[in-house]
N, C-alpha and C positions, 0 to 999 in steps of 0.2 A: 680491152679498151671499153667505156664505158660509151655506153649508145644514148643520146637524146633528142628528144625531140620537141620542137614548140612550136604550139598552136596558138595563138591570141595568148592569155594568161594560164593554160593548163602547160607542164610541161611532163613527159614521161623521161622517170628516172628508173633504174635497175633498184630490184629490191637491194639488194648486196651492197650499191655504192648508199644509197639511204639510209641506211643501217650506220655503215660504218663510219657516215659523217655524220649522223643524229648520236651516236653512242661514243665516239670521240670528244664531240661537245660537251656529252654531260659528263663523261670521265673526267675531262679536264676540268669540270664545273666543282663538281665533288672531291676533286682532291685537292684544289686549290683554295676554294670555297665553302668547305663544310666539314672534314673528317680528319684533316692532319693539320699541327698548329705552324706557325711561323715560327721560323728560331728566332728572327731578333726577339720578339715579348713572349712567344709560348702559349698564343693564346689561337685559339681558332674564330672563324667568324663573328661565331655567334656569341661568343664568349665576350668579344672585346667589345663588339652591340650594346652587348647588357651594361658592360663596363660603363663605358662611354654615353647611353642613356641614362643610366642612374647618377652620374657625374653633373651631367649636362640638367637633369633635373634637381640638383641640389641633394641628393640623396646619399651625404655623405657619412663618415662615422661620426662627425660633431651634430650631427642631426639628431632628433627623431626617427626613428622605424619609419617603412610607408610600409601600407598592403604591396605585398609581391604582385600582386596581379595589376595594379596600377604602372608596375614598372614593366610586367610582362607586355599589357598593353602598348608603351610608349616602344618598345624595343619592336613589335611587332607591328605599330602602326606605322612606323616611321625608318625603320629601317631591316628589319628581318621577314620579310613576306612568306613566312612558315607559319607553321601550327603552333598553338601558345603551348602544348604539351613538352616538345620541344624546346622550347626555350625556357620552361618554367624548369625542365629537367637539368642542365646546364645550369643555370642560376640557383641550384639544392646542389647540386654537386661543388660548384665551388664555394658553398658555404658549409662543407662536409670535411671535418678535423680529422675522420679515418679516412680519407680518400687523397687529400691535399695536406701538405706537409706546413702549408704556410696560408688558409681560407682567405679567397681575396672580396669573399660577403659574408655578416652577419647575419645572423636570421633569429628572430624570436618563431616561436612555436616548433613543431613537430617537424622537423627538415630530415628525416628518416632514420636510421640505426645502423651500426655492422651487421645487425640479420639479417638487411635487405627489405626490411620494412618500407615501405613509401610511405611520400612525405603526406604530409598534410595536404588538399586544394589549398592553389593559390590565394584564395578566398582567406584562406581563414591566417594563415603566414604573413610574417612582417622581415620588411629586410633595409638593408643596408651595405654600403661599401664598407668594407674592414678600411682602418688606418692604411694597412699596407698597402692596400688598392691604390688608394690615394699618390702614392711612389710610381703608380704604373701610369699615372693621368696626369702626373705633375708636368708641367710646361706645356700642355698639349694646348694652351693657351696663344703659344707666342712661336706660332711657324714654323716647327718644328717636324711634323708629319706632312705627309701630302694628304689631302682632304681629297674626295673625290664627290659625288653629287650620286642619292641613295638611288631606291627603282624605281620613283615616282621624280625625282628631279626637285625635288622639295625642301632637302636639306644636305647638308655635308655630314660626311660620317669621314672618318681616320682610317686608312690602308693600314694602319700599325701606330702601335701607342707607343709612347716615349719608353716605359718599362725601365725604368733604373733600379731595378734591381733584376739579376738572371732566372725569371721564372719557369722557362724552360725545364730547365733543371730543377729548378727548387718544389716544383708543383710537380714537375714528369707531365704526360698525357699520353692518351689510349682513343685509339681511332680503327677504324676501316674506311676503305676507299676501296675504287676500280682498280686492282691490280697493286695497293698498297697497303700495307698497316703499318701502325706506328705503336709499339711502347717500351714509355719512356719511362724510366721510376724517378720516383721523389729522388733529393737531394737536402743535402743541410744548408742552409742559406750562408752562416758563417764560412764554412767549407767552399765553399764555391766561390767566394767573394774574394777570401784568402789566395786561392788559386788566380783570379782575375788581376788582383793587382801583385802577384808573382810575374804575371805575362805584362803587366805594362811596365816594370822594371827589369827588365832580362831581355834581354834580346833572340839568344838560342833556349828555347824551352822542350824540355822531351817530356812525353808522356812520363816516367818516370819522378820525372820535377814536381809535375801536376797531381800526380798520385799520393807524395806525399801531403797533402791538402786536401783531396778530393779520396776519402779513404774508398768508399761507396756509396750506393743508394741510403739511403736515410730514410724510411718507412714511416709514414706518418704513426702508424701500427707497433710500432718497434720491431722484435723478436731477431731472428739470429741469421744473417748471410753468412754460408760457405763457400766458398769457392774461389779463392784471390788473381785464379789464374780465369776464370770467367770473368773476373770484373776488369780487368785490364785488358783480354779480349776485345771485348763491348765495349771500352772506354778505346780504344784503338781503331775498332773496326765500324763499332757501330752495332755489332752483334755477339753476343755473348749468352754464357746460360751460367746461374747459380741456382744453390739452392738456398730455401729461403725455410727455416725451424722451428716453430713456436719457444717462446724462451718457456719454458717447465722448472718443477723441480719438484721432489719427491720427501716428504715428511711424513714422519714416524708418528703412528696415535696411539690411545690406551689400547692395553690389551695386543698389542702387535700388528696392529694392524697399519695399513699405511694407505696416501695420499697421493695423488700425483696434483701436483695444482700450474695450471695453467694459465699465466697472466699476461700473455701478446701471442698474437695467431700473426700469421703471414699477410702480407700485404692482399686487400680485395678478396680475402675468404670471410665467406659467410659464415660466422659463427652459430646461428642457430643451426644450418646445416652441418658444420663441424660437429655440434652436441648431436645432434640426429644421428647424425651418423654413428659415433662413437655407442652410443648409447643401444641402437641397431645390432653392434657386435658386441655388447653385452645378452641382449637376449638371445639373440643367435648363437652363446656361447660358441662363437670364432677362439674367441680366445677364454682360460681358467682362469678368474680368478677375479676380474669385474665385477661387484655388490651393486655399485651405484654413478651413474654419471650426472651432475648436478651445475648448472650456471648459476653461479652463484656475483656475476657483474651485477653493479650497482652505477650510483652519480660517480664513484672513489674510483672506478675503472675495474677492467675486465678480468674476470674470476673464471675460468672453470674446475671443477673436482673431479679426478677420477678416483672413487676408494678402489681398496685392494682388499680382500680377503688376506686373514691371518695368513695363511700359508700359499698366500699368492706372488708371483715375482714382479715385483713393482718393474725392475727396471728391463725386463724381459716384454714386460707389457707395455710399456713404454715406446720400446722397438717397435711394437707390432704395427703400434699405431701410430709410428710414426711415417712406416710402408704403407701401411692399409688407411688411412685417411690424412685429408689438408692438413693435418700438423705439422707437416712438414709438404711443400711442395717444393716445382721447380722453377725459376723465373727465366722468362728469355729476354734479354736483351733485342728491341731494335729500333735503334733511332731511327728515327725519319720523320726530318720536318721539311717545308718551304725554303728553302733558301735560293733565292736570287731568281723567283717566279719559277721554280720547279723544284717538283718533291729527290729531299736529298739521304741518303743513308749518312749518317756524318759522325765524326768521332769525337774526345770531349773536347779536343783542344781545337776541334775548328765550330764547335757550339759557341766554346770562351771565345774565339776570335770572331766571329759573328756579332756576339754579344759588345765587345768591345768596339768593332767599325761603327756599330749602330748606336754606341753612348757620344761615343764620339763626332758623329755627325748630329746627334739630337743635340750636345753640347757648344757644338759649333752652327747652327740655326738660330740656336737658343741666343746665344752672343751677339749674335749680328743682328738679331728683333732687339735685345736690349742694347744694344750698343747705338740702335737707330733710335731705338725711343730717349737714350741719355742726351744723347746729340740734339736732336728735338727737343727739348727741355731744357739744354742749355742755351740751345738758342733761344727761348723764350725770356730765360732769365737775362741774358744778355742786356736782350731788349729791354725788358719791366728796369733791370739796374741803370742804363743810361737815357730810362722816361724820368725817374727819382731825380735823376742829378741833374736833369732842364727842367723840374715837374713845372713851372710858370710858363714856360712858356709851350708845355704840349698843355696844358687846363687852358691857354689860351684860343688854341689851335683849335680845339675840340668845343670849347663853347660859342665860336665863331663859324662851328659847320653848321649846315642844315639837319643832315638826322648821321646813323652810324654809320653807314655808309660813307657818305661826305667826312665826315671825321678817319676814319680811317685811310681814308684818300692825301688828307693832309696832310695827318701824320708821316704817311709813307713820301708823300711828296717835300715836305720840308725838313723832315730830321732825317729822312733815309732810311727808316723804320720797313722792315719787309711787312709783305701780309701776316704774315702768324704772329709779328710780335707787337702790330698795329692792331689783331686780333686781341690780342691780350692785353694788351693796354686797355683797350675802351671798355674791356668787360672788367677791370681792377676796381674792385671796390674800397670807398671811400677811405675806408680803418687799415689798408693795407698804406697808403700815402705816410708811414711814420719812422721816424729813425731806426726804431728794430728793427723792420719789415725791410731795410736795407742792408743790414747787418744780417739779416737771415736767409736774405737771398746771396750776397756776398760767399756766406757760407755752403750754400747748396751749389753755389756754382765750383765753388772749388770740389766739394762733396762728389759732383756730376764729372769732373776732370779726373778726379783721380779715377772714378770708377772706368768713365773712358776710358784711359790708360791702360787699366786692366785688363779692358772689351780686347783693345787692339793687341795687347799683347798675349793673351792669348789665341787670336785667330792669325796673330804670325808667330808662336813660337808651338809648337807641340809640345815641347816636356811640359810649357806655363798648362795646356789642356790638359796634359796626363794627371798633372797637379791637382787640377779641379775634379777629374774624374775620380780621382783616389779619393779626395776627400771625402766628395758625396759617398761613394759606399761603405767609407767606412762609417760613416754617419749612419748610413743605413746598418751596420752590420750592429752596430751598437746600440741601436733600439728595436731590432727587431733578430736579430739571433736568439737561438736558443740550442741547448745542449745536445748532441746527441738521442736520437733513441735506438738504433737498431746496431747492435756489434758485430761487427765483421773477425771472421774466425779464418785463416787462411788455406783449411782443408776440408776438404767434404767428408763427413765421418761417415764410414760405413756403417749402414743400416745389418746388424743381425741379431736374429731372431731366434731366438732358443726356443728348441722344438716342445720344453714343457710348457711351454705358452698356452701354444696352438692345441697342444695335444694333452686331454686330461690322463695325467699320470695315474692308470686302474687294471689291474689286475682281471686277466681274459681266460676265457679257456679259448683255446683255437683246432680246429682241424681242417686235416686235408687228406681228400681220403686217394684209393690210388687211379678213378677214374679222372680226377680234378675237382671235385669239389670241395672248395674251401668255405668258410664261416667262423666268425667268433662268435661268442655268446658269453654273457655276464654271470659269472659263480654261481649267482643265483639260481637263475634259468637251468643252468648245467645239475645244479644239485639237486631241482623238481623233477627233472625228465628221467631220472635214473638210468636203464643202459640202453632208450633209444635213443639213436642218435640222425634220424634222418633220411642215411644212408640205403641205397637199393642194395638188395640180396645179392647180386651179385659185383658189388662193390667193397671193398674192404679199405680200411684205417692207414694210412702210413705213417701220420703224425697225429699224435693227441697228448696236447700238456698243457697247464697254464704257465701262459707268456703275461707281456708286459704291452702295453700301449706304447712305449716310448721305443719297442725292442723292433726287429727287422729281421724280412724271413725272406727265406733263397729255397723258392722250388726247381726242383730238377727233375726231366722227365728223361724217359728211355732213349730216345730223340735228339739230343743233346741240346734241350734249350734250356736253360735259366731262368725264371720268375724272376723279378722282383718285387717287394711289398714292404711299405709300413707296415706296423701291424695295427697300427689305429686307422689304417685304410681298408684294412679287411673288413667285408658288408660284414653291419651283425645283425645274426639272424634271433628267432627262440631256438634255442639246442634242437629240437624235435624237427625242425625243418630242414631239407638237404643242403642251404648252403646255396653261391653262386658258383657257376663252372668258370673255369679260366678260360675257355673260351668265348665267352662272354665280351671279355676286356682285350684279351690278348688276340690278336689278327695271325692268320695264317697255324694255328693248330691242327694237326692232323685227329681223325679218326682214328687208328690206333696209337694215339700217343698218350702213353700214362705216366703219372708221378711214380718218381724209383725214391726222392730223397729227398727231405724238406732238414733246411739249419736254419737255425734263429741265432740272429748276432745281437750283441747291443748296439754296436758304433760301425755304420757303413765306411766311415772314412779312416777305420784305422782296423783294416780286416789286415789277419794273419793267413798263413798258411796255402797248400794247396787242394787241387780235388786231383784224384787220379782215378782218370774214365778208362775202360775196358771194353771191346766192340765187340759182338757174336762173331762179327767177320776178318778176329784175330789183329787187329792196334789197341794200340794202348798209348796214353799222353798223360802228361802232368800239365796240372792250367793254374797257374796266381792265384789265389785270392782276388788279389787287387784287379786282375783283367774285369772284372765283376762291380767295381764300384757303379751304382748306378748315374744312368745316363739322364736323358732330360725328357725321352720317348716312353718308358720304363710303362707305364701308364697301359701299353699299345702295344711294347714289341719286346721280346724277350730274347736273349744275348743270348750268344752261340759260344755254346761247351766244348764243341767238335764238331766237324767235319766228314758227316756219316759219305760213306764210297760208294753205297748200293742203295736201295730202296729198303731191300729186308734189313738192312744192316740199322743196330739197336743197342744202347748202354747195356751192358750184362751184370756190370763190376765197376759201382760208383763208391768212393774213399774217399774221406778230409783227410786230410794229411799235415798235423801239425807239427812245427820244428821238436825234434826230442835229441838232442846233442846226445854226441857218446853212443848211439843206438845203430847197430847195420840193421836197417827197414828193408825186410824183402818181399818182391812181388812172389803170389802165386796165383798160380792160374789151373784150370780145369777144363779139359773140352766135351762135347758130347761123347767122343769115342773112347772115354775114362783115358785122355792123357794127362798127365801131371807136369807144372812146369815150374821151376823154382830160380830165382837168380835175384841179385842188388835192385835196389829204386834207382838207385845212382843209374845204373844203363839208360835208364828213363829220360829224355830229357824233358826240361820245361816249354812249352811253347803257349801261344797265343789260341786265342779261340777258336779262330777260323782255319785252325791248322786242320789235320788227318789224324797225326800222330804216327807213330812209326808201328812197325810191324814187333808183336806181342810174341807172340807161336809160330810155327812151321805146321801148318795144319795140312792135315791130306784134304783132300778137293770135295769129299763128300764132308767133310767135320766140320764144325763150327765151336767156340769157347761157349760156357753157360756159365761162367761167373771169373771172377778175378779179384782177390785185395790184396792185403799190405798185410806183413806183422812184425813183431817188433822183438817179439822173443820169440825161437824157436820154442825155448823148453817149456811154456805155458801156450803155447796154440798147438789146436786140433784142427785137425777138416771133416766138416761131417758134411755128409752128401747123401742124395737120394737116386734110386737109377727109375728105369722106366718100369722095371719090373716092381714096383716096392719096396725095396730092398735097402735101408738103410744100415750105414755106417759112419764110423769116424775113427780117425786115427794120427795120431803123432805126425807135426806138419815135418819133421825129421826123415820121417820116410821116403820124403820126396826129397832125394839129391840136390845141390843147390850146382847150378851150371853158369849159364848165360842167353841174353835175349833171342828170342824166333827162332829156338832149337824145337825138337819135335817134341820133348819132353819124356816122361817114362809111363807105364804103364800102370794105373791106381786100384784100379780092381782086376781080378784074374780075370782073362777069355775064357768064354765056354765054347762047345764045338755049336752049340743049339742055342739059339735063344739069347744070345750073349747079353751083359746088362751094360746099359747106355747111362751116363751119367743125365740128372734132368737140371738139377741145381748146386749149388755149393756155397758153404757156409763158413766163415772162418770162426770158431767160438776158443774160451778162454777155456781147458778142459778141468782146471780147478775151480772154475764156476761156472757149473754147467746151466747153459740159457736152455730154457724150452724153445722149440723150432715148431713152427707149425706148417703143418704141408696141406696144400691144396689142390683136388683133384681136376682133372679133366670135365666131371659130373657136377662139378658144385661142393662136392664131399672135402670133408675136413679133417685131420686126425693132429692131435701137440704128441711130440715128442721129447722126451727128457733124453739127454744124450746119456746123463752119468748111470743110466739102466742097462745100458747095453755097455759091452765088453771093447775094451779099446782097440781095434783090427789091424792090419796091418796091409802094408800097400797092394799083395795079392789078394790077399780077402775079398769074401762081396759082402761079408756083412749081414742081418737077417731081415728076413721079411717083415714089416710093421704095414703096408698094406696090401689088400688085398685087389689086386687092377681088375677079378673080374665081378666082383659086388661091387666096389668102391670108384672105382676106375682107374685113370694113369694119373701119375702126381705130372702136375704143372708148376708149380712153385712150390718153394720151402725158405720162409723169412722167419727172424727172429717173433716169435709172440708177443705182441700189443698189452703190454699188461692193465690190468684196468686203471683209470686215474683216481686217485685219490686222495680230495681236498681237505690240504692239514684247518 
């Protein structure tokens, strides 16, 4: 409850209640008064001011120009007590053929441009009401509005203008208010008018009725609406969203080369900022292929060019820019005017029926001023005809009085003449007393009856009104319609973007080595540095080849996670420098997590195949391809391969696995304790990323797997392996029995009683073409091995010593050899 108190004239109010009655008033001041238009005329306060002062000043289209600021003056002195900046602003705008579909002022000089230019000072501007205006002020003469008295009490100003024709619509309008906005887009005046006298002969009318006449908005601007089910929305509801196109279109020049040319932007886009911009993402190569962005509008209307380069994709480029700047934006729909002293969301057919209560009663005001002024005239004539037909003895009457007065007395006292027609008598001059002058009143009186007639019959018959109302607009539609400019299309076409666009199609070298560091570098760069590459000494290469900018690259670590990359998103560095780590970009990487396997695709959305991962701590799974299509986080987080079970647990045996029909693909495997294990892929099933996978081997409790693949022929695959002692071998993958999954497997090299030898890695190679293997020690040390030098062993064997563990140290790994790259 609000506490007060009063002292003589001070009174104490709560800040809170003061607030919220001081800022209620002026909400309602501003919404009513300043920011949203009225539906009957479409025009907001200040707007109808200007109107209605330039009217009232004679400042019509049959005039002369006056200085704008004369006019801004009279609007401002007399009835808008604002700022002239304001009101001069209003007064450019509706004299602006990009903004307004149908300008209700002309203007000589500078009234501003689609770039957002400002106009001219009022000073130096000349104006006028357009012809059309003139439709909005017609009969404001003859009782038609309520007049109200302005801030000073000094003159009448018009609560609402007559408006015969729907400028609501035809004009649209764009506002803010306390708690509301309004927009409203242009309209085609023919369109709407068609629609208006559909509803005064139809009684049941559905949006649907109305639609076919009222196709859309109509852009002063032209260019292209999508959206059919938005604009019936917003024509329904009052809210709606389209989208709004530039009309374009793409020509071929000498030499191959091509044009994009640009001749209507979307409604209220700034086209020098359009050019700006566009022109922005040619230096910025955003996109290939841009030479030149040029405006080439003149007085003939709006030009812009975008060239293309010979070997550029015009209409790829086209797309880009059609996402990435206003050549395309979106429009939202929302009515909201005034209706019936409070702001309304409203839909088309209750604008039209607004619009029509409001013709209707300005038509029926209208009538009954002139039906009073005919009636008054006739009685006048009345009178003047039955002074004609006694004239002796009223020139008797009258020259027997003392002044007008006295005459008019007589008259009224002897012939029975009223005041107005004893008025008109005495003022009848002399040359009117003649036989035609009778004859011509005779005429006007009947002339005056019939239109009577008229008066009355249409303030007692509605269809006689409806009649009068159709006529007038159609009157209006016929000198002031004009054709279409903006075509409505009744789908929204998806915006896509071919990635050669964005991405200059060039040939990379790329690496990634196996602590994580990746980098591209340009042929060039790559062919200066010769064979440093960046990398720290105890870091070695997993991938090195040249790729494609357009192609797509999948790293896979020990860990089971997944990269993903562009490859034109991979930083580029000079060759010579290490490159960015993946941790970097990618959140949650561990400290011993390293690349096992990097694939390069061309097309992420139409990946084949699968991977089949292999864990130290004996699972094994097959994962889609497609589980892998990238996500929309790709940037940040990296997809999971599998489901490690332990801490130590680590990819040992990573495989692509493409479809090969007709082929039994079988796994093999290898554990630390030299067991061997052979069976189908088929046992394998397929699962999801986040799966385990199932159990690989039957491992005793101290062993662990150190590799795992696929082969496809027995009789062209070996296994070549390394133990802890040195001790390499390889031998016919035949040797090892083929069984079934998570059996303990067989034994690959013989026991010794001393010393026995531990498998460290394993290798599946082709033993008709023997790959070099390079092994890497414990120390740093290195040694390539050529498998086809040594003798092909058999699954008892150890095989011979190729190093030595106590100069050299113990082998830690043994991967295919890196061969050098070499740029054809």
């Amino acid at each position: 409850m609000v506490e007060q108190k009063q002292s003589g004239t001070i009174q104490e109010l709560s800040l809170e209640s003061v607030m919220s009655d001081r800022f209620g008033r002026y909400s309602k001041y501003i919404i009513q008064e300043r920011a949203l238009p009225d539906i009957r005329d479409g025009l907001k306060p200040v707007q109808r001011r200007i109107l209605f002062a330039m009217s009232k000043d004679g400042n019509t289209y049959d005039k002369q120009f006056r200085k704008s600021a004369k006019s801004v003056g009279n609007v401002m002195g007399n009835f808008h007590p604002h700022g002239d900046s304001s009101i001069y602003e209003a007064m450019v705008r509706m004299s602006q053929d990009w903004k307004l579909r149908a300008p209700l002022i002309e203007m000589h000089g500078n009234n501003g441009s689609i770039d957002n230019d400002p106009a001219a000072a009022m000073r130096y501007t000349e104006a006028r009401l357009s012809k059309l205006a003139g439709e909005m002020l017609r009969d404001l003469d003859k009782d038609t509005v309520e007049m109200v008295l302005n801030f000073d009490d000094t003159e009448y100003e018009p609560t609402v203008l007559p408006g015969h024709f729907p400028n609501l619509l035809v004009n649209g309008a764009t506002g803010i208010s306390a708690g509301y906005a309004t927009d409203i887009p242009p309209h085609n005046l023919g369109e709407v008018i068609d629609a208006i006298i559909y509803m005064l002969t139809h009684k049941k009318v559905t949006l649907d009725d109305l639609m076919t006449f009222v196709k859309g908005p109509d852009f002063p601007t032209g260019a292209i609406i999508q959206g059919a089910e938005g604009i019936k929305s917003a024509y329904k509801t009052g809210k709606g969203k389209v989208v709004v196109r530039s009309k374009t279109e793409i020509k071929p020049l000498k030499g191959g080369k091509h044009v994009i040319e640009i001749t209507e932007i979307p409604y209220e886009v700034n086209k020098a900022a359009l050019v700006h911009k566009m022109d922005e993402i040619r230096a910025n190569k955003d996109v290939a292929g841009i030479t030149e962005v040029r405006d080439e509008s003149d007085r003939d209307g709006l030009t812009i060019v975008v060239e293309i380069a010979k070997d550029g994709n015009a209409d790829g480029i086209l797309q880009y820019l059609f996402k990435k700047t206003e050549l395309q934006v979106t429009y939202n729909f929302n009515m909201v005017a005034i209706h019936e002293q409070r702001p309304v969301l409203f839909s088309l057919q209750t604008a039209l029926q607004a619009f029509i209560d409001h013709q209707k009663e300005i038509i029926t005001k209208r009538t009954v001023f002139d039906l009073k002024k005919a009636k008054d005239r006739q009685h006048i004539v009345t009178g003047l005809i039955k002074a004609l037909s006694i004239l002796d003895e009223v020139i008797k009457a009258i020259r027997a009085s003392k002044d007008r007065k006295d005459a008019k007395q007589s008259l009224i006292n002897q012939f029975e003449f009223t005041s107005p027609q004893a008025e008109a008598i005495v003022t009848l001059q002399l040359y009117r007393l003649t036989n035609t002058d009778v004859t011509q009143l005779q005429a006007e009186f009947e002339e005056l009856a019939a239109k009577i007639a008229q008066f009355e019959l249409i303030l007692s018959d509605n269809n006689e009104l409806i009649k009068v109302l159709k006529k007038e607009l159609l009157a209006i539609k016929k000198e002031y319609a004009t054709p279409r400019l903006t075509e409505i299309q009744a789908e929204v076409q998806e915006i896509k973007i071919d990635k050669t666009v964005t991405v200059v199609d060039e040939d990379v070298v790329m690496l990634v080595s196996q602590s994580g560091y990746v980098k591209r570098a340009s042929l060039r760069s790559f062919s200066a540095s010769g064979v440093e590459n960046g990398l720290r000494d105890d870091d070695s290469v997993v991938y090195l080849e040249k790729v494609n900018t357009l192609q797509h690259v999948f790293i896979l670590t020990n860990l089971g996670n997944v990269i993903y990359r562009p490859i034109h998103e991979i930083p580029e560095f000079k060759w010579k420098d290490a490159g960015e780590h993946l941790s970097q970009s990618i959140t949650g990487m561990a400290n011993n997590e390293i690349v096992i396997q990097v694939i390069v695709v061309d097309d992420v959305n139409a990946l084949t195949g699968e991977w089949l991962a292999v864990t130290n701590d004996g699972y094994i799974k097959r994962v889609a391809m497609t589980e892998f299509t990238p996500r929309s986080n790709y940037k940040k987080r990296a997809m999971p391969l599998i489901n490690l079970k332990s801490e130590s647990a680590q990819i040992v045996g990573l495989t692509r696995l493409m479809a090969q029909p007709g082929t039994n693909q079988q796994v093999v495997l290898a554990s630390h304790a030299a067991q061997g294990l052979r069976y189908s892929l088929d046992e394998v099933p397929i699962q999801g990323g986040r799966t385990a996978g199932v159990k690989a081997m039957n491992l005793a409790s101290d062993d662990y797997l150190v590799g795992g693949d696929v082969i496809s022929d027995e009789n062209k695959c070996a296994i070549a392996l390394i133990s802890n002692r040195g001790a390499f071998k390889w031998m016919p993958v035949d040797e090892i029995p083929v069984t079934t999954r998570a059996k303990k497997g067989v034994a690959i090299m013989r026991e010794l009683k001393k010393d026995t030898h531990q498998i460290i890695a394993i290798q599946v190679i082709d033993h008709e073409q023997s790959v070099p293997l390079h092994i890497v020690t414990d120390t740093g040390k290195t040694a390539d091995i050529i498998p086809s030098e040594h003798p092909l062993g058999q699954r008892y064997s150890n095989g011979s010593f190729v190093i030595d563990v106590d100069t050299m140290g113990v082998p830690e790994t043994m991967t295919r050899l890196q061969q050098p790259l070499v740029l054809n």
